[in-house]
Kinemage of the C-alpha trace (Angstrom):
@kinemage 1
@onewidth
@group {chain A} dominant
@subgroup {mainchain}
@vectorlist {calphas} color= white
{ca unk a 1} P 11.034 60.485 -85.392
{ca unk a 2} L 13.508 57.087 -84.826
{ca unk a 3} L 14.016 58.484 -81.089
{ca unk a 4} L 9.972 58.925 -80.679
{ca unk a 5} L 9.439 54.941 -82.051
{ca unk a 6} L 12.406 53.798 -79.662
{ca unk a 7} L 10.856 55.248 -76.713
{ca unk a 8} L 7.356 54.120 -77.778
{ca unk a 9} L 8.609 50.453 -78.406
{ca unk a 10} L 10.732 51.147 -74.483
{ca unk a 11} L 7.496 52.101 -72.809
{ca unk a 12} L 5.442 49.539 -74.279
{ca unk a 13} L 7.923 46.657 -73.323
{ca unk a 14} L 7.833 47.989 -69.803
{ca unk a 15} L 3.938 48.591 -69.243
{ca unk a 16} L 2.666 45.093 -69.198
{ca unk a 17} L 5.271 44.087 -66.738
{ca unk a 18} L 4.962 47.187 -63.951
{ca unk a 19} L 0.900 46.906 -64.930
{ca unk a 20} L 0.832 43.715 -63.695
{ca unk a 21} L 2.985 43.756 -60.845
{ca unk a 22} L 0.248 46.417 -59.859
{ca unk a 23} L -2.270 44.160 -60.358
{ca unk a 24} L -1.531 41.118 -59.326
{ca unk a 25} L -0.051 40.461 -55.398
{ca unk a 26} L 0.547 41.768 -52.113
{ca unk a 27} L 3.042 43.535 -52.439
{ca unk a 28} L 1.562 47.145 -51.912
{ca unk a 29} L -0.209 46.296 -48.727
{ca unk a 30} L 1.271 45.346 -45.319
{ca unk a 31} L 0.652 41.747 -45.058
{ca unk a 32} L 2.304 41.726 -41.778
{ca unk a 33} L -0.404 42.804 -39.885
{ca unk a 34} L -4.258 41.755 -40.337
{ca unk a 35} L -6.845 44.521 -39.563
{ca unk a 36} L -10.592 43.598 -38.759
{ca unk a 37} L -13.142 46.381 -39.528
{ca unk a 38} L -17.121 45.863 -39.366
{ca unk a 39} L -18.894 48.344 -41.416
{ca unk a 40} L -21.745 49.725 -43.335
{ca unk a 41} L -21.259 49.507 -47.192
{ca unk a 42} L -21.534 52.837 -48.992
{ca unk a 43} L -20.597 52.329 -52.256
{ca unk a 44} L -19.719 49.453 -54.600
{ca unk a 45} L -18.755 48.624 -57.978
{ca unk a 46} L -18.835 45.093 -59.079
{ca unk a 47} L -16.839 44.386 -61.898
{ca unk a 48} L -13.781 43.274 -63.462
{ca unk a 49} L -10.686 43.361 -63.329
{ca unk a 50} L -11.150 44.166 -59.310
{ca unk a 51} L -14.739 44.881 -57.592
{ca unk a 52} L -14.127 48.093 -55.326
{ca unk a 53} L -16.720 49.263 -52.470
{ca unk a 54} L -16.126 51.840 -49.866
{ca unk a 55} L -17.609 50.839 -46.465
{ca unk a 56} L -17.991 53.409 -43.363
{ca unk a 57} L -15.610 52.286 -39.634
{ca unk a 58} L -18.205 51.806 -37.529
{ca unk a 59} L -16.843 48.833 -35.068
{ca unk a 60} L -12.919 48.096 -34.791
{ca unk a 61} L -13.056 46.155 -31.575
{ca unk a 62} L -12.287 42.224 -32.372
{ca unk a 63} L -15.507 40.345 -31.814
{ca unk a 64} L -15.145 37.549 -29.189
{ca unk a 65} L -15.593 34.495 -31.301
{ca unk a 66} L -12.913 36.313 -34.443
{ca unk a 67} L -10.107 34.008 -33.782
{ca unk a 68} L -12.347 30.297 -33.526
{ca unk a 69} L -14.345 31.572 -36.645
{ca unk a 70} L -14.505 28.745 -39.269
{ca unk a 71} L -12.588 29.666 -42.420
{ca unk a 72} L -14.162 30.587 -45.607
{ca unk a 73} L -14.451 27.617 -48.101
{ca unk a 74} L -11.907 27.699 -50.334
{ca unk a 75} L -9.079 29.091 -47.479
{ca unk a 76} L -5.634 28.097 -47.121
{ca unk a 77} L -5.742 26.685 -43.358
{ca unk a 78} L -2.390 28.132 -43.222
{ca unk a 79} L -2.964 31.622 -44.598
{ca unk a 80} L -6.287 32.125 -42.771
{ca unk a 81} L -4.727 30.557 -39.658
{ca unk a 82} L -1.604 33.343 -39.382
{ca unk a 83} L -4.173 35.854 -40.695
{ca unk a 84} L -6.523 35.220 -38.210
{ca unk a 85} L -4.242 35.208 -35.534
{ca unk a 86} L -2.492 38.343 -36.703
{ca unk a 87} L -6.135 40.490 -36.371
{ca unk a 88} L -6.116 43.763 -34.659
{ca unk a 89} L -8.368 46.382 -34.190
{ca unk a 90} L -8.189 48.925 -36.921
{ca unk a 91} L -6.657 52.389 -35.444
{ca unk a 92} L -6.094 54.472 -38.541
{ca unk a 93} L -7.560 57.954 -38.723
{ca unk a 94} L -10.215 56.999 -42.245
{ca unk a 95} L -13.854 56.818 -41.209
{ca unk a 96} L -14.356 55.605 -44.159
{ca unk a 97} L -12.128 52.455 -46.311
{ca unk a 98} L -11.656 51.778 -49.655
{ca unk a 99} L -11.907 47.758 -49.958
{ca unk a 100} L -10.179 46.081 -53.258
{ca unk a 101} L -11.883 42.659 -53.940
{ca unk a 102} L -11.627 39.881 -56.694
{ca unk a 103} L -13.562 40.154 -59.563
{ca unk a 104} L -17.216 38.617 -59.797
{ca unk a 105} L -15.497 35.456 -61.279
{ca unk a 106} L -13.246 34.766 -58.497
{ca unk a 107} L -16.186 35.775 -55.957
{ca unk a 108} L -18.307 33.547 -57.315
{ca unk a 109} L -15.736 30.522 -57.282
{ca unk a 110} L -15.010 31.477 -53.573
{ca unk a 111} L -18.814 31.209 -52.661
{ca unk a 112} L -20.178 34.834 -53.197
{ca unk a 113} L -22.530 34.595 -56.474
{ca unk a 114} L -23.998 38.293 -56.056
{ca unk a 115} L -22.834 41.767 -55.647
{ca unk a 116} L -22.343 43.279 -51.854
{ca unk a 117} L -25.481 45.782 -51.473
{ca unk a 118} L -25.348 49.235 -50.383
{ca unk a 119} L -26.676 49.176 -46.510
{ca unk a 120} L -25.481 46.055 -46.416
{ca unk a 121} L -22.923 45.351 -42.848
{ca unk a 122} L -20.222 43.292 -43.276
{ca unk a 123} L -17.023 42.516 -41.609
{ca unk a 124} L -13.327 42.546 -43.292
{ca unk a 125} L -10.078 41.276 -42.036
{ca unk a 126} L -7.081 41.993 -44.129
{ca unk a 127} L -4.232 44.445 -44.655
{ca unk a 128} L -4.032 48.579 -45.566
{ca unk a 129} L -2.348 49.582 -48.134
{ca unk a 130} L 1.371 50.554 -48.065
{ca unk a 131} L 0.309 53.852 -50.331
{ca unk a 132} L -3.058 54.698 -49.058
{ca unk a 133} L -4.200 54.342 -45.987
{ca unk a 134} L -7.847 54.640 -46.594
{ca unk a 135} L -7.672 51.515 -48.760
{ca unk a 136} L -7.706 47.685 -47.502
{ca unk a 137} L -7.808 44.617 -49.155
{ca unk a 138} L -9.545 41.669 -47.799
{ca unk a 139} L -8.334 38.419 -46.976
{ca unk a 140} L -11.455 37.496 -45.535
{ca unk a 141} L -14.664 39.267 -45.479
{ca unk a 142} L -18.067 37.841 -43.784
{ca unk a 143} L -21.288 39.513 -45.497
{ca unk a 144} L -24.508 40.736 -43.743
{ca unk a 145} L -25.712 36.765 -43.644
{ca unk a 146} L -22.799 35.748 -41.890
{ca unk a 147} L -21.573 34.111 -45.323
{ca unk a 148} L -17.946 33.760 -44.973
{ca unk a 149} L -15.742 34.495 -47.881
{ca unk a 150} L -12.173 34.033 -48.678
{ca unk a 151} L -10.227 36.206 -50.797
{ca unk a 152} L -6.513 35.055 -51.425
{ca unk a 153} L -5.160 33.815 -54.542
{ca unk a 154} L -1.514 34.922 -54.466
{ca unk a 155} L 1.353 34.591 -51.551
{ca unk a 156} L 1.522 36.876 -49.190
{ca unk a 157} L 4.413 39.105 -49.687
{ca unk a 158} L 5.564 39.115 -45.786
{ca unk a 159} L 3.771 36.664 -43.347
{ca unk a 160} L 0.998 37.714 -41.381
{ca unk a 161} L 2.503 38.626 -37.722
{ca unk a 162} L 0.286 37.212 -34.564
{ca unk a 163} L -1.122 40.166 -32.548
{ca unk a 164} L 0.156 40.957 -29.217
């Protein structure tokens, strides 16, 4: 029974620290290079801690005006500079992408004050995941309006590198 309570007590010291080391940061995508999808959203859940929606790959090529877009209020110039100027087409094999936003609260501070809609197009520019490659999470994202909205709250765990 002691040797059950010690390892309870063990796992419970060490569960709040790895839980939010998964929640919090960059560190499990590839912030070295920035990936622009424009897509049809399929799914979403808007909630807390993290909203989630799946959108379809329907365009990958870079739009012509990408890299001179304004930034979202609320950007880092520096962060959404290098992030910008690291955007490549995406060329993974998912026809379909798992995005992992901000909660409502932190959408709403950024500009967003409503849930994406199913239907809905919009346009994402961030980095895949270092575990799953059918998941991406947003730096920036620009909704069916052309509403631009940031999406960065942490450092990035490796600087954005500027495509070729």
């Amino acid at each position: 029974m002691q040797l059950i309570r010690r390892c309870l007590l063990a796992l419970l010291m060490i569960l709040p620290v790895s839980m939010a080391q998964a929640h919090h940061g960059w560190s499990t995508f590839d912030s070295s290079k920035a990936y622009y999808i424009k897509g049809t959203v399929q799914y979403v859940r808007w909630g807390n801690p993290h909203s989630e929606v799946e959108m379809s790959v329907d365009m990958v090529a870079l739009p012509d005006d990408l890299r001179t877009r304004d930034l979202p209020p609320g950007a880092n110039p520096d962060n959404g500079a290098a992030t910008l100027a690291s955007a490549r087409p995406y060329d993974g094999d998912e026809d379909r992408i798992h995005l992992v936003l901000a909660g409502p609260g932190w959408m709403e501070r950024w500009g967003l004050d409503r849930p994406l809609e199913e239907g809905e197009v919009i346009e994402v520019l961030g980095f895949i995941s270092n575990e799953q490659p059918d998941a991406l999470r947003p730096v920036m994202f620009w909704t069916g309006d052309g509403q631009g909205v940031w999406q960065q709250l942490t450092a990035f765990s490796t600087p954005p590198e500027p495509a070729n």
